[in-house]
N, C-alpha and C positions, 0 to 999 in steps of 0.2 A: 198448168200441169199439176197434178194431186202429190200430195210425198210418199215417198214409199214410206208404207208399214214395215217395219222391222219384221212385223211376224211373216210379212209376205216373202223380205229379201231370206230371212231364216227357210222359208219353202222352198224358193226357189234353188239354194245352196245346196239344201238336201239329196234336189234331185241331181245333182252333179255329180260324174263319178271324180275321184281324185285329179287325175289328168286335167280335167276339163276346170277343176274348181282354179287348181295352178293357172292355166290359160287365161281364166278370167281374173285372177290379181297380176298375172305379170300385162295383161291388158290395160287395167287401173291402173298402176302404176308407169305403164308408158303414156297415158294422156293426161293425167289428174295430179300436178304436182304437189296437191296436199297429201294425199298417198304417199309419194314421192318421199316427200318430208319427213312424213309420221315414221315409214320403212327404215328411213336413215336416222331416225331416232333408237329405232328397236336395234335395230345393228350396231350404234355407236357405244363406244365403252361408258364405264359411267364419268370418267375424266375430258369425254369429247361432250357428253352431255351437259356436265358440269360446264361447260365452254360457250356452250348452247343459254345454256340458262343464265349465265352470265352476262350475254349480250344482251337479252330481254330485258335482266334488270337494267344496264345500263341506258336501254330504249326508254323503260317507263322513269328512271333519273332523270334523265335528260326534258324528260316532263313537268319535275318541280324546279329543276334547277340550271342557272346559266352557267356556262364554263368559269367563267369567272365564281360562282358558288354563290350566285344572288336569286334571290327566290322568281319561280317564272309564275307568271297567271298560269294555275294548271288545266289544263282542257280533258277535264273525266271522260269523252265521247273518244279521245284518243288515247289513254289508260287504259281503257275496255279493249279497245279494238287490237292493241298490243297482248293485251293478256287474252281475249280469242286467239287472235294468231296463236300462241303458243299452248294455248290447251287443246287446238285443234291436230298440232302435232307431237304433243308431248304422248311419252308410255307411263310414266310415274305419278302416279297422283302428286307425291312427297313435292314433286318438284312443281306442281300447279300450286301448292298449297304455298308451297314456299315464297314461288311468285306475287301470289295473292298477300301475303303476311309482308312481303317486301313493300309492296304498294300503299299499304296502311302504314307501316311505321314510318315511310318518307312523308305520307300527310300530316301525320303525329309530330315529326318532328320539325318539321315546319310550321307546323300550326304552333308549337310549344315555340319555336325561336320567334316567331314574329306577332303574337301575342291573337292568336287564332285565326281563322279562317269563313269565308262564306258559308253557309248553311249547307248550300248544293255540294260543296267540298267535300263535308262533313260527310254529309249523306253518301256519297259515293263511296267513301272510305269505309264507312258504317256496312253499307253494302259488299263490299268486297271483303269486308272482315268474316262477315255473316256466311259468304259464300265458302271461305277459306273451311270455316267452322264444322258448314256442314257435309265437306270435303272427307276431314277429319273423322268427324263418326262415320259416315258410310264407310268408312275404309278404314275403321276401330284402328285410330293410329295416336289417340287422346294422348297416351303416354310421351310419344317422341313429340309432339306439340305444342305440352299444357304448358309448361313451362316458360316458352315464349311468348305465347300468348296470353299468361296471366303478365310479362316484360310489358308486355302492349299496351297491356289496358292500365297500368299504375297511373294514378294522377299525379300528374308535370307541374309546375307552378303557373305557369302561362297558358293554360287551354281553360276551350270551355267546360267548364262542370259537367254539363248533361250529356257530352260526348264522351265522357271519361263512363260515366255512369251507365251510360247503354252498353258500353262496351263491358264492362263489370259483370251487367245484366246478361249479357249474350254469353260471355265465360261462365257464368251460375247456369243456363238454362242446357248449353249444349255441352261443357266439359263438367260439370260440378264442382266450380273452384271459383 
């Protein structure tokens, strides 16, 4: 099956009169629980939201770390797929960013407590930071950001250099800091 073009679904919307456009989202939303989801984001206060986004970070925690607060082998395949779930139903960018920027500084700081991490680690974190970044500009939010994300990138005693360094790099290239 081909994917729909957006500019096709845009066509097809148009020709809808209002009534009908209703019908087809309260239709979406009785079979498609990511719908579902997304709907009960946009409805939810920013305090139920905040609730929401809280349990994701706890999902991607519970990623580096055992209850007991011992470092776990992290699995980046299951990191991603936590952080899709929630940018598939998330309405705020602020809170996909936030997510994203939570995900990196648990690498960080696990990587700083136990004297680094695997390259693929690195990488994934690298990546997620990247993604946070370019979040950020699309959605000229640099101001409410920069700040933590130059927190981010400071070099730790304990990490690799060149991970500190890219990360520097990526703060010069996308926030100018």
């Amino acid at each position: 099956m081909a994917k729909l073009k957006l500019s096709d679904f845009k066509k097809f919307v148009s020709q809808m009169s209002g009534d009908e456009a209703k019908e087809e989202l309260i239709k979406l939303a009785g079979k498609i629980s990511q719908v579902q989801d997304y709907y009960a984001q946009e409805l939810m206060s920013p305090q139920d939201r905040r609730v929401v986004l809280d349990s994701y970070k706890k999902k991607i925690y519970n990623q580096f770390w055992t209850r007991g607060g011992n470092p776990r082998n992290t699995s980046n395949a299951e990191v991603r797929k936590i952080i899709t779930e929630f940018e598939k139903i998330s309405v705020m960018p602020t809170e996909v960013i936030e997510l994203l920027l939570y995900r990196v500084d648990l690498a960080i700081d696990q990587a700083n407590q136990f004297g680094g991490l695997p390259d693929n680690d690195y990488n994934a974190a690298l990546n997620a930071y990247e993604k946070a970044l370019k979040i950020i500009v699309k959605e000229h939010l640099e101001s409410q950001f920069a700040n933590q994300c130059e927190e981010i990138a400071k070099f730790r005693d304990n990490m690799d250099y060149w991970v500190m360094e890219q990360m520097q790099e990526l703060n010069s290239s996308y926030l100018n800091i």
